[in-house]
TIFI-932549 format. One record per atom (N, C-alpha, C): residue in one letter; x, y, z. Coordinates in pm, whole numbers, padded with zeros to 5 digits, always signed. Example, Ala and Ser with C-alpha at 12.3 -4.5 7.8 and 13.67 -1.06 7.14 Angstrom:
TIFI-932549
A+01319-00569+00780 A+01230-00450+00780 A+01320-00330+00780 S+01285-00225+00708 S+01367-00106+00714 S+01290+00003+00787 
//
This chain:
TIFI-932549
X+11776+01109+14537 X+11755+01205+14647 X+11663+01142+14752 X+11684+01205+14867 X+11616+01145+14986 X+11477+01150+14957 X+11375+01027+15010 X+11250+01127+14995 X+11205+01262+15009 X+11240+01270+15176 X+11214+01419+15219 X+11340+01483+15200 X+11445+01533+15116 X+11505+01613+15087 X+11408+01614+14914 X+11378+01500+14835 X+11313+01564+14706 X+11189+01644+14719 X+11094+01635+14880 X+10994+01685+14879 X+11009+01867+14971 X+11127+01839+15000 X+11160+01988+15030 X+11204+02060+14927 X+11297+02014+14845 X+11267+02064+14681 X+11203+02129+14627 X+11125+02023+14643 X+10988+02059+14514 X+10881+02150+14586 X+10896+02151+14740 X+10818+02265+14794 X+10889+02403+14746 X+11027+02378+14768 X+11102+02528+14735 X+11050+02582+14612 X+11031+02474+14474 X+11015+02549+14349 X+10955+02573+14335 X+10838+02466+14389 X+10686+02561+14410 X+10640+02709+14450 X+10737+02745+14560 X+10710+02855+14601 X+10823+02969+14538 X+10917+02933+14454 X+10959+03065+14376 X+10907+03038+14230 X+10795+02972+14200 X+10737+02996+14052 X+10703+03117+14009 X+10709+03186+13969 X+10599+03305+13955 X+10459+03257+13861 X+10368+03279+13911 X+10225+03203+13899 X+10124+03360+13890 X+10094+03411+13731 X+10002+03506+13741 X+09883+03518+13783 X+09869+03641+13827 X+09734+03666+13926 X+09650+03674+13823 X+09546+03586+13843 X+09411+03535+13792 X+09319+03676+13797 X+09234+03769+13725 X+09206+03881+13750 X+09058+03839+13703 X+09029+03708+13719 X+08885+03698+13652 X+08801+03542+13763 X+08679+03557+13790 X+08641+03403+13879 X+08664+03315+13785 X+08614+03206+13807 X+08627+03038+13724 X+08487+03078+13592 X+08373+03124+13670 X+08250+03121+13607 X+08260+03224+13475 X+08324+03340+13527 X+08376+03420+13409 X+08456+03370+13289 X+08572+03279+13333 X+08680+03240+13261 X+08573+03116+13176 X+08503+03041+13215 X+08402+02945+13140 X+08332+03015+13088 X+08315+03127+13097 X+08206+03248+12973 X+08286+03270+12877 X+08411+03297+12921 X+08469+03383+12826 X+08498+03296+12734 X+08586+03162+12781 X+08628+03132+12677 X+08570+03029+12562 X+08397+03021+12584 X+08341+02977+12465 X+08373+03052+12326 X+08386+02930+12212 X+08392+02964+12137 X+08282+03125+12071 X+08339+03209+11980 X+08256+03284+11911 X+08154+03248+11851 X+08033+03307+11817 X+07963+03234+11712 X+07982+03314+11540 X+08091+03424+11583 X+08104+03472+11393 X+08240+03492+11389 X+08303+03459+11304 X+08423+03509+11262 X+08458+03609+11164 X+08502+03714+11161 X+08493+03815+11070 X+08557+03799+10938 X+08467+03841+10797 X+08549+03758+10690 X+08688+03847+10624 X+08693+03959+10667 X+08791+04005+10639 X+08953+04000+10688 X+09080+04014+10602 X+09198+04006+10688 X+09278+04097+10662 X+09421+04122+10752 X+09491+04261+10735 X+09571+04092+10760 X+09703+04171+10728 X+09849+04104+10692 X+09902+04181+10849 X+09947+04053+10952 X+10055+04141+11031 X+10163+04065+11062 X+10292+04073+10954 X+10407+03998+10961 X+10349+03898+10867 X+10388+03771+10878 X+10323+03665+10831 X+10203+03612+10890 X+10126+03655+10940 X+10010+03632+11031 X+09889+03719+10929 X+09802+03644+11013 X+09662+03721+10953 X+09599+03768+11134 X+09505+03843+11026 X+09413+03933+11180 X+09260+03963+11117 X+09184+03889+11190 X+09048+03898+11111 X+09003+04038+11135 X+08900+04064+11091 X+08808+04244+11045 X+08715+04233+11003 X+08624+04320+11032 X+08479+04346+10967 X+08496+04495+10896 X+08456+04510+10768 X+08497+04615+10698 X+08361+04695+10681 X+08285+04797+10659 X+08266+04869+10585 X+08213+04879+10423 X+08370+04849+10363 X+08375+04861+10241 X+08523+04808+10233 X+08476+04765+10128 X+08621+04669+10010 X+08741+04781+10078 X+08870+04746+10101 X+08968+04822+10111 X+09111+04818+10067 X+09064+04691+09954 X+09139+04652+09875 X+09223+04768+09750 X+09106+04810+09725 X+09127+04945+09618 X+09097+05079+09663 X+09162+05183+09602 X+09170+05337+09687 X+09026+05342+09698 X+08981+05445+09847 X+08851+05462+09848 X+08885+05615+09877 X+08856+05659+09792 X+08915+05836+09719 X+08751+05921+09847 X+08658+05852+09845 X+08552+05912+09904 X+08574+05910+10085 X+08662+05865+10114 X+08687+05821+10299 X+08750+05929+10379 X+08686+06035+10399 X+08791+06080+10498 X+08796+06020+10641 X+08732+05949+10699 X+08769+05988+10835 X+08742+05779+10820 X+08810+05700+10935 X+08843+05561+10972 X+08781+05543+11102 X+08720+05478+11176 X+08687+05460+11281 X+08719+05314+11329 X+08775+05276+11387 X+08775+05134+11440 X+08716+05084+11580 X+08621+04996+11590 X+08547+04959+11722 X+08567+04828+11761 X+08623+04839+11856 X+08703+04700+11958 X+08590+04679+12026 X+08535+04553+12048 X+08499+04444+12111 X+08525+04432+12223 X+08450+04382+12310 X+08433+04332+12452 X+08552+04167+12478 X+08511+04179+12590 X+08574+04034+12664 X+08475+03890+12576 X+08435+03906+12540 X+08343+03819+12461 X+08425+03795+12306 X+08481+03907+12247 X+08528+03896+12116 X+08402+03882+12040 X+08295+03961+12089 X+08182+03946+11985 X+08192+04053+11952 X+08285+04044+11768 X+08309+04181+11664 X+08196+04203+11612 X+08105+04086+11573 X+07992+04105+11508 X+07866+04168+11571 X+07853+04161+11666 X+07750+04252+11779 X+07818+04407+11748 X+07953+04410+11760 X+08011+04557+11804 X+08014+04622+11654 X+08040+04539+11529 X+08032+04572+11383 X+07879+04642+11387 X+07789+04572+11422 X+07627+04632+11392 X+07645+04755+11450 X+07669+04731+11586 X+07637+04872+11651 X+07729+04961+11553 X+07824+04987+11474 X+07887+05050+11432 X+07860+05088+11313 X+07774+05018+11234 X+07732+04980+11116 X+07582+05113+11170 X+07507+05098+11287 X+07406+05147+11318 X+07471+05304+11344 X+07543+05362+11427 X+07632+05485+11419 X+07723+05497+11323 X+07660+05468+11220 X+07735+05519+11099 X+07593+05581+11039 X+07555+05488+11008 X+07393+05546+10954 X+07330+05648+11031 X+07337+05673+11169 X+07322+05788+11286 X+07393+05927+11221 X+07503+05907+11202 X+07586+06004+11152 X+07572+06058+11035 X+07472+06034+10957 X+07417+06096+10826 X+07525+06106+10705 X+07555+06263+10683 X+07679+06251+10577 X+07810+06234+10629 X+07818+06258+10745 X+07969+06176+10803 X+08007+06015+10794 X+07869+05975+10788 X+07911+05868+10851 X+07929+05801+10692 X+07858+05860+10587 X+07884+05838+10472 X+08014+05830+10421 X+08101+05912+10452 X+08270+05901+10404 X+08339+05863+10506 X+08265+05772+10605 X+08345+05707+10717 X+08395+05560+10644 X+08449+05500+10679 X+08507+05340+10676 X+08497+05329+10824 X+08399+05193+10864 X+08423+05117+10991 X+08509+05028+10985 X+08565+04940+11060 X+08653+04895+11084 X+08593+04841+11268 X+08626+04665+11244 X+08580+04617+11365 X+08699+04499+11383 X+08766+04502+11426 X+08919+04400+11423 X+08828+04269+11576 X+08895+04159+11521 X+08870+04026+11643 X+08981+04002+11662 X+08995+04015+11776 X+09120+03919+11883 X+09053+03774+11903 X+09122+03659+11857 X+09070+03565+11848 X+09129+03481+11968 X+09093+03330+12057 X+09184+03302+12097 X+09190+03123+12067 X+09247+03042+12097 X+09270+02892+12053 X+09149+02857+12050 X+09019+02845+12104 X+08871+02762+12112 X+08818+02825+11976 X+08849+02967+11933 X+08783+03032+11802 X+08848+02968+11741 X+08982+02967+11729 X+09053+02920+11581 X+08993+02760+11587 X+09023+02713+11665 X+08981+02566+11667 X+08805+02547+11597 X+08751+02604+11657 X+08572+02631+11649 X+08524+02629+11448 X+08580+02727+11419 X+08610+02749+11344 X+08666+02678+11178 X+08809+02594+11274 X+08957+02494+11150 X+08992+02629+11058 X+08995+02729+11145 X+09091+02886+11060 X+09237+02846+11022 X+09256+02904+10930 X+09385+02868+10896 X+09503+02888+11060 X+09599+02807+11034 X+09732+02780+11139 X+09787+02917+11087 X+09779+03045+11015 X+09818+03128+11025 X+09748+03236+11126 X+09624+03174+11174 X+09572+03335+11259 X+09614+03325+11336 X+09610+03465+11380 X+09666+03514+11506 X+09567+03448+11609 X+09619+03434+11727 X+09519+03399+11837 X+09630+03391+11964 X+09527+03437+12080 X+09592+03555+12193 X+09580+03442+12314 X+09641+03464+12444 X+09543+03422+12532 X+09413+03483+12592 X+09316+03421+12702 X+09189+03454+12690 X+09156+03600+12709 X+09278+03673+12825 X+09278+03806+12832 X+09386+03843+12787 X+09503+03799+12766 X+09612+03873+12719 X+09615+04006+12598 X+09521+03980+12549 X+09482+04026+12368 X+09467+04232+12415 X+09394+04204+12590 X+09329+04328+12627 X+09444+04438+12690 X+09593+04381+12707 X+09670+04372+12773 X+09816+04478+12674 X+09757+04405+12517 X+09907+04411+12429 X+09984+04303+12485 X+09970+04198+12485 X+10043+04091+12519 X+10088+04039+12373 X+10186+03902+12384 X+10209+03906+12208 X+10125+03760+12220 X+10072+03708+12094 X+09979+03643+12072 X+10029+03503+12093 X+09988+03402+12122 X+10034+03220+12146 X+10102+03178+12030 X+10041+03216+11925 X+10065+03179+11732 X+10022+03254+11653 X+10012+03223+11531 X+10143+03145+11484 X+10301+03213+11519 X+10298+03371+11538 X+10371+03425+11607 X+10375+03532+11710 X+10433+03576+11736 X+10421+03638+11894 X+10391+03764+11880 X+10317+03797+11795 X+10297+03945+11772 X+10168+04061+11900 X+10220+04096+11946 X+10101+04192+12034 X+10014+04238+11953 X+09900+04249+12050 X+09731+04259+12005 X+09739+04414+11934 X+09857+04469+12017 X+09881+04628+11949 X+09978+04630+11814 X+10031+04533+11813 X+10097+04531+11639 X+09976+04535+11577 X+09899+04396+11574 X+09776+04369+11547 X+09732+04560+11478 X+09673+04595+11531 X+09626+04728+11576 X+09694+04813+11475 X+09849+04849+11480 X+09958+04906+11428 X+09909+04874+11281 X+09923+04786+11236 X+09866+04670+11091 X+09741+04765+11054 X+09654+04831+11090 X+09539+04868+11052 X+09599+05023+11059 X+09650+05088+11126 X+09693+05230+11135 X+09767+05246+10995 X+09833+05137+10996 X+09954+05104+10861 X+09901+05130+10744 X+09786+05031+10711 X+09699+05047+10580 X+09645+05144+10574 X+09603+05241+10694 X+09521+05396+10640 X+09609+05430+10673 X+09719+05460+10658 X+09793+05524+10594 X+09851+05568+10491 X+09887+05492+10422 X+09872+05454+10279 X+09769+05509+10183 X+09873+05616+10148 X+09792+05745+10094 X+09725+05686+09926 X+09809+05603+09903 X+09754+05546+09761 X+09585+05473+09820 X+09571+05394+09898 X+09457+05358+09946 X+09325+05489+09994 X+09412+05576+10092 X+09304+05668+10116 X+09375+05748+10111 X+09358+05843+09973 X+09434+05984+09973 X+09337+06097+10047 X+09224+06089+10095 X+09169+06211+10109 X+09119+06201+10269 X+09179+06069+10376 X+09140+06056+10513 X+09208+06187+10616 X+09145+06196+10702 X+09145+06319+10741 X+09163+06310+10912 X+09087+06183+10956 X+09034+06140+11092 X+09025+05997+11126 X+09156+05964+11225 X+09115+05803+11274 X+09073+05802+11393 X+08975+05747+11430 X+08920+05710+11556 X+08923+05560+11598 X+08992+05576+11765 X+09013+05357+11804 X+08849+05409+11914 X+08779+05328+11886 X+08660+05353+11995 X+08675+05200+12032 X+08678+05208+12149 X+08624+05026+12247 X+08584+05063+12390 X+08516+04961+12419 X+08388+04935+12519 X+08414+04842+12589 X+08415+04835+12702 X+08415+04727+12808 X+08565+04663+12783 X+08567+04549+12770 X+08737+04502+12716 X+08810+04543+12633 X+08756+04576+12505 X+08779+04686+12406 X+08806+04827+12452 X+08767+04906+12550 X+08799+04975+12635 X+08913+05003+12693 X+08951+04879+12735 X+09058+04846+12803 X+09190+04828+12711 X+09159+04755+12616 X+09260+04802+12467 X+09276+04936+12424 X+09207+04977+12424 X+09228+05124+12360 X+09320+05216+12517 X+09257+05210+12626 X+09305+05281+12684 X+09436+05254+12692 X+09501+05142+12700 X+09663+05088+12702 X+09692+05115+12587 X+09629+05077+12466 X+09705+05122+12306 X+09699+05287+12299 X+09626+05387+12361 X+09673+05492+12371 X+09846+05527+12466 X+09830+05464+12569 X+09931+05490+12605 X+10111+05371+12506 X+10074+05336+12447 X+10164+05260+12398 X+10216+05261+12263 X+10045+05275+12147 X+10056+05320+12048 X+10219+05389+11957 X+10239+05319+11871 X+10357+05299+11753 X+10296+05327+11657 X+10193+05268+11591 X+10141+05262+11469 X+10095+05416+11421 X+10094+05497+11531 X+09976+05624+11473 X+10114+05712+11418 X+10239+05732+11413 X+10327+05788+11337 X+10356+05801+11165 X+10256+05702+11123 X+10245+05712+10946 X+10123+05817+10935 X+10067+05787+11029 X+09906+05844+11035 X+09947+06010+11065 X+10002+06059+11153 X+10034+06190+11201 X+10159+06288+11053 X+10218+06192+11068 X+10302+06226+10897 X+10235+06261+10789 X+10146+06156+10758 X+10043+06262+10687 X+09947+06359+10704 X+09974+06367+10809 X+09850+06517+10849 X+09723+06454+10882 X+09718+06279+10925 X+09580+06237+10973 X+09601+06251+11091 X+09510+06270+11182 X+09473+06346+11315 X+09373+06187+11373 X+09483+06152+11497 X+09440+06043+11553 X+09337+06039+11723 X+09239+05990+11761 X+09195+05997+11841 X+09136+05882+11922 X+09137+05846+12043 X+09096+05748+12101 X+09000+05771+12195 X+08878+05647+12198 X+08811+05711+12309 X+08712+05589+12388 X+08738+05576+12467 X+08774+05477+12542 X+08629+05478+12668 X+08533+05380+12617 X+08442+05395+12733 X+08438+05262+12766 X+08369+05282+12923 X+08377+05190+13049 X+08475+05062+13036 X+08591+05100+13013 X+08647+04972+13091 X+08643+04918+13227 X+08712+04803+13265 X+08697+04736+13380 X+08802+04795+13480 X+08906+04913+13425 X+09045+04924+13471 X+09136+04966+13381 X+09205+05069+13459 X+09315+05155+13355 X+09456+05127+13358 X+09539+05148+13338 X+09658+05102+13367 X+09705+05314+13425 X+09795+05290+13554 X+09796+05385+13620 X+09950+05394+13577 X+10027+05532+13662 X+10115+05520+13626 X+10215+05563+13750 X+10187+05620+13816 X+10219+05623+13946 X+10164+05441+14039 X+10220+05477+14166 X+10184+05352+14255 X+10073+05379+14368 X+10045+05550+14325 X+09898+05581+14397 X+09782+05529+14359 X+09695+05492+14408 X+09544+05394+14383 X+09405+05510+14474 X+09337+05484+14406 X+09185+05585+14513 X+09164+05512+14597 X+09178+05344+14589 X+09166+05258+14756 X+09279+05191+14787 X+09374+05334+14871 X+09543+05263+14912 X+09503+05143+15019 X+09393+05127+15042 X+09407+04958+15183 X+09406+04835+15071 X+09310+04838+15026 X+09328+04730+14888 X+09507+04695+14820 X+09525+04824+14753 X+09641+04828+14679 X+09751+04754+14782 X+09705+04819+14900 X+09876+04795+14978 X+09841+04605+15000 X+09719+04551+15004 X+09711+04405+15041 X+09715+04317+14898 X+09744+04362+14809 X+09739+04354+14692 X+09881+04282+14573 X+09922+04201+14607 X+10076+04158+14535 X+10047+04185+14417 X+10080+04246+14309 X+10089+04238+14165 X+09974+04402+14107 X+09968+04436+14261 X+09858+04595+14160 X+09890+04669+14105 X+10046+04677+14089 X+10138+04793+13977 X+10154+04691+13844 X+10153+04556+13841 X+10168+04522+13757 X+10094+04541+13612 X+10145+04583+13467 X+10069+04589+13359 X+09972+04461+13368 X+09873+04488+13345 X+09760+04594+13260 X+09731+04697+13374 X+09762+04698+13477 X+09698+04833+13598 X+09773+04903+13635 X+09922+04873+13632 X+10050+05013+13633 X+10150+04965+13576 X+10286+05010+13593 X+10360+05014+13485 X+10455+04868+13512 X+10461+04786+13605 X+10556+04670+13604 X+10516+04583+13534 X+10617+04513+13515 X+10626+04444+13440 X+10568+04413+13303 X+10594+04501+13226 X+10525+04540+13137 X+10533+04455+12971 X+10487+04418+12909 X+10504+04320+12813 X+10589+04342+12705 X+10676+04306+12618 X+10766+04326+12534 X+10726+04469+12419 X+10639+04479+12379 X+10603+04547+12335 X+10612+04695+12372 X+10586+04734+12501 X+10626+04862+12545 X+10704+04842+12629 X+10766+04754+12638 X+10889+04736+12788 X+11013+04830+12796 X+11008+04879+12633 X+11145+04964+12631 X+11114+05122+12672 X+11073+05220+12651 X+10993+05340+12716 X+11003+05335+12863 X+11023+05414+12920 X+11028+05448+13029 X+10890+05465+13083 X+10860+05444+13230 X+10679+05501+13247 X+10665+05649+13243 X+10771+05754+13266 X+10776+05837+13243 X+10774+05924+13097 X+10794+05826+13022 X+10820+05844+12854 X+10688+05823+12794 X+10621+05720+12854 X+10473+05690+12824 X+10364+05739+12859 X+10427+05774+12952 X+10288+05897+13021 X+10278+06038+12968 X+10428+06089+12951 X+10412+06207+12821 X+10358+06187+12691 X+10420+06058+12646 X+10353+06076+12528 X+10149+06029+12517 X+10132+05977+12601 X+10006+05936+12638 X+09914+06059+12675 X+09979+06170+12769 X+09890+06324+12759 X+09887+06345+12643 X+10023+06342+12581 X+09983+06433+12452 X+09890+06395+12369 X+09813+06243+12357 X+09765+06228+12304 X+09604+06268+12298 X+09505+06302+12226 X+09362+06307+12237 X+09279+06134+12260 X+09261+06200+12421 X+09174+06060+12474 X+09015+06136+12526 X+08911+06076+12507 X+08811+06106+12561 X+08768+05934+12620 X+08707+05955+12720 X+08631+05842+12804 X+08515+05918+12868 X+08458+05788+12763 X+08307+05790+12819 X+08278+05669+12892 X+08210+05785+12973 X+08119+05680+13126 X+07973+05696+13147 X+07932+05526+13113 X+07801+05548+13159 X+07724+05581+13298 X+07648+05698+13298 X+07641+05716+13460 X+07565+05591+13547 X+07513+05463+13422 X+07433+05393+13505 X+07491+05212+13526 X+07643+05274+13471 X+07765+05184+13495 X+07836+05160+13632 X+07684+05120+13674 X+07761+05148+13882 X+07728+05010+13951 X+07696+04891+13876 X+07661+04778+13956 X+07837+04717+13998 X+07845+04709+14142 X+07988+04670+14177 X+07982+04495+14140 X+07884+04427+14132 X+07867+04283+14107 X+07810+04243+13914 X+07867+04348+13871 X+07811+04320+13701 X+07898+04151+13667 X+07823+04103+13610 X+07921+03919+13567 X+08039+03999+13500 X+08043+04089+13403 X+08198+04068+13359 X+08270+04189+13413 X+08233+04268+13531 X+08325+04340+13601 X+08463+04296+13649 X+08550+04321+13651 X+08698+04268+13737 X+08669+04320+13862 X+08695+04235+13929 X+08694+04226+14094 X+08785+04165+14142 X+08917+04165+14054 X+09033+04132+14141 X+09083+04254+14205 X+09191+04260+14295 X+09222+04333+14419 X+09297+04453+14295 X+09381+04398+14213 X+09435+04494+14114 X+09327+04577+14051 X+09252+04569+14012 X+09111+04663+14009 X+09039+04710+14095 X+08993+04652+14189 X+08913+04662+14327 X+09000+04815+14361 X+09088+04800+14340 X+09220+04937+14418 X+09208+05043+14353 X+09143+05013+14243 X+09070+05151+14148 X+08936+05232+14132 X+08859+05143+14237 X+08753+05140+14280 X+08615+05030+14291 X+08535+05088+14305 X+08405+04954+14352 X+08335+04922+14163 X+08369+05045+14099 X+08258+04968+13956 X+08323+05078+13912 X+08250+05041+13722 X+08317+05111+13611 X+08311+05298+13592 X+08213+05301+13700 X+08201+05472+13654 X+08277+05523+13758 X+08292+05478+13909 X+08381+05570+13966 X+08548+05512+13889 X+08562+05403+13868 X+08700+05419+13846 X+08736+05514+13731 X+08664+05517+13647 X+08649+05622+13535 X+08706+05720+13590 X+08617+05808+13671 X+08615+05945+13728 X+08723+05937+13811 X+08771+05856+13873 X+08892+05866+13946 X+09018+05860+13885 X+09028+05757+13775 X+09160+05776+13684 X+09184+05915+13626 X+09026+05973+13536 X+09061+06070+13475 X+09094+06213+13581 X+09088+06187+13723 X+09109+06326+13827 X+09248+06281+13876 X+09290+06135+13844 X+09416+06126+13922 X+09511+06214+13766 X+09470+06189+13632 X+09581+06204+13534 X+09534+06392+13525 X+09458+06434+13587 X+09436+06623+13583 X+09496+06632+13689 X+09543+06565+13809 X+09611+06610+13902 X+09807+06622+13883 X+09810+06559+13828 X+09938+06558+13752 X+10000+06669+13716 X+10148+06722+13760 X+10182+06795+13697 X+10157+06845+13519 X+10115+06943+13561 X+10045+06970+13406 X+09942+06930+13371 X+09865+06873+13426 X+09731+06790+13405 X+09730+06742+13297 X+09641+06677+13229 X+09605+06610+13066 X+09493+06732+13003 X+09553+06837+12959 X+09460+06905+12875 X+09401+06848+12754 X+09518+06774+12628 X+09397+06677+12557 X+09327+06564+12625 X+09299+06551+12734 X+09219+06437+12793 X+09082+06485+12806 X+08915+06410+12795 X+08803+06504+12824 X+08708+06384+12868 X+08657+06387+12952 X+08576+06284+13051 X+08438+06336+13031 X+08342+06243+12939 X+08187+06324+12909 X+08089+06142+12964 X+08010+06224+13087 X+07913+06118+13109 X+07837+06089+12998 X+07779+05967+13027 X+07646+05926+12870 X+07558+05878+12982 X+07454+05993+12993 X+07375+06009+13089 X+07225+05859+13038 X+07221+05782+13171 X+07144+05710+13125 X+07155+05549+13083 X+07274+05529+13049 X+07363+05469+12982 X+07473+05344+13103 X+07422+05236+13081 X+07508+05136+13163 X+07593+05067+13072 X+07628+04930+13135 X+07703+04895+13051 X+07690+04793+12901 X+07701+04897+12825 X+07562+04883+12716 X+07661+04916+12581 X+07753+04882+12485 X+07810+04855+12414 X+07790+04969+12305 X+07661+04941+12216 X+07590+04999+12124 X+07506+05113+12200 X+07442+05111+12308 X+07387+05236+12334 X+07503+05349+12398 X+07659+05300+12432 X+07717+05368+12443 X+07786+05485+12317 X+07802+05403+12211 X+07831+05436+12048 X+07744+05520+12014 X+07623+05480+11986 X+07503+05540+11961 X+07432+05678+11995 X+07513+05691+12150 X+07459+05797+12187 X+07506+05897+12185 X+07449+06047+12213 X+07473+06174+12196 X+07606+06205+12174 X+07683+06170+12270 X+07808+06176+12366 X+07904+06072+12252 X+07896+05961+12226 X+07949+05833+12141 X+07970+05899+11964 X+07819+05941+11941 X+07795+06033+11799 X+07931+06088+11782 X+07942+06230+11869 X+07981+06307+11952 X+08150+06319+11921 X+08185+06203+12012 X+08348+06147+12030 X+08395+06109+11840 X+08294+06009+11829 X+08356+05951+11689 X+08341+06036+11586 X+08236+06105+11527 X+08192+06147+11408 X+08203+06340+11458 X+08226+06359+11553 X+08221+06508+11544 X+08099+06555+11504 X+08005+06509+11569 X+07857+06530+11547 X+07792+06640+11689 X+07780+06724+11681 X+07740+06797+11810 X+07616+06734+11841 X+07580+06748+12005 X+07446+06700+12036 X+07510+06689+12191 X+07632+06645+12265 X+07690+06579+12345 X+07651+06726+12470 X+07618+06747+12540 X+07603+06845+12618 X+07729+06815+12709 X+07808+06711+12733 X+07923+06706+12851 X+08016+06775+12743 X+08027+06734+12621 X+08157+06798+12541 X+08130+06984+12552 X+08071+07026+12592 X+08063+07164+12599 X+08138+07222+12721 
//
């Protein structure tokens, strides 16, 4: 080929690549993706894959004393072991609840952990944000962070394991947040759980960004300068194998129906926090984590029919703070059915 006919080429392919929008700076993406410093010693089976966990208690053999499961997702960091304590600490908060609770702290791992590590070539491991997304994992197979997830709904289910559970709770925070709020709307796994008469709940504080479901945004100048702001994780295009089949209309019903509470810290308002998203696909949801909060949860009450199981309780005091979000009144509150929460009233 001519020179300049191969370099007009290769300009053309260049410019119909599709090349995903980066939703994080350079300095972030070098935070994030240091290795962990703990790996959790526990594993759940998903497919032929493993999925690390921080347990509670042995869950190997029936635990006849468990009614209620709580699981607490992790930040953009994948530090389970920070988010295990705090959970480990609101359990002990929770007195005799928290006594027939089982925690449950699952790691999304990604290639620098497994490597960090020499974990077996069977773990699962995600890309650096994909994991927050339900994306399906790099290896050993392609399973989404929400199979992952599904895998743990699976085992409490399993009435021979816990015949007497009563209550599952997905609680996550910051990136974990952001999992839960999409695994509410996507969620497969909670159908063994509802069959038996366990009563599932999610509750979802300060993420960075919700996934919307309409193509309305609270800042339409952003959105409209914005290539890729409907795209999943922030609305419904292009959406990852895992929920690609559902309609957005199919997901959004079944997503009211579900029991979501989000908690927002009221002192979750710095628009420049290091691990805030400040790409334009977020930016279009607002300036920081507490108004977008308050704006998702007034765009999904404006909705035909509004979200009656949906319930939006500030944690007065409270930034973006992991364990003091759990911990508190409001956190107690959501997970353990502990009164004290003055917004739940």
């Amino acid at each position: 080929m001519h020179h300049r006919g191969w370099l007009a080429a290769l300009t053309l392919l260049i410019a119909t690549v599709h090349v995903p929008v980066v939703s994080a700076t350079q300095a972030q993406i070098e935070r994030d993706k240091k290795p962990v410093k703990e790996v959790a010693s526990g594993r759940i089976a998903v497919g032929s894959a493993t999925f690390p966990v921080y347990l509670s208690a042995d869950w190997s053999n029936p635990l006849l004393d468990v009614t209620r499961a709580v699981l607490v997702l992790h930040g953009v960091l994948r530090n389970a072991d920070d988010y295990f304590r705090a959970a480990l600490s609101a359990q002990a908060a929770a007195g005799d609840v928290g006594k027939s609770t089982l925690m449950i702290a699952p790691q999304f791992l990604i290639e620098p952990d497994v490597a960090a590590f020499k974990l077996p070539a069977e773990t699962l491991r995600w890309s650096l944000y994909g994991w927050q997304g339900g994306e399906p994992a790099l290896a050993p197979n392609p399973a989404s962070s929400f199979e992952a997830l599904d895998a743990i709904l699976a085992k409490l289910g399993d009435r021979k394991l816990f015949p007497n559970l009563k209550q599952v709770v997905v609680f996550g925070h910051s990136g974990g947040g952001q999992v839960v709020q999409r695994y509410a709307i996507a969620v497969k796994g909670d159908q063994v759980l509802l069959r038996e008469g366990i009563g599932v709940r999610y509750v979802v504080a300060n993420p960075s960004s919700y996934a919307y479901f309409t193509k309305e945004r609270p800042e339409p100048a952003i959105a409209a300068a914005c290539e890729g702001y409907n795209s999943w994780k922030f609305g419904m295009d292009d959406r990852p194998p895992y929920l690609a089949e559902p309609s957005p209309a199919a997901l959004e019903q079944a997503y009211v129906g579900r029991r979501v509470i989000y908690l927002l810290g009221t002192l979750d308002t710095n628009p420049n926090h290091p691990a805030l998203d400040k790409s334009c696909m977020a930016e279009a949801e607002g300036p920081y984590r507490y108004v977008r909060g308050h704006s998702y949860v007034a765009a999904m009450q404006a909705r035909d029919g509004g979200a009656p199981n949906h319930s939006v309780w500030d944690v007065p005091g409270v930034g973006h703070e992991g364990g003091k979000m759990l911990n508190s009144p409001c956190g107690l509150t959501a997970v353990f059915d502990i009164p004290g929460c003055e917004a739940a009233h």
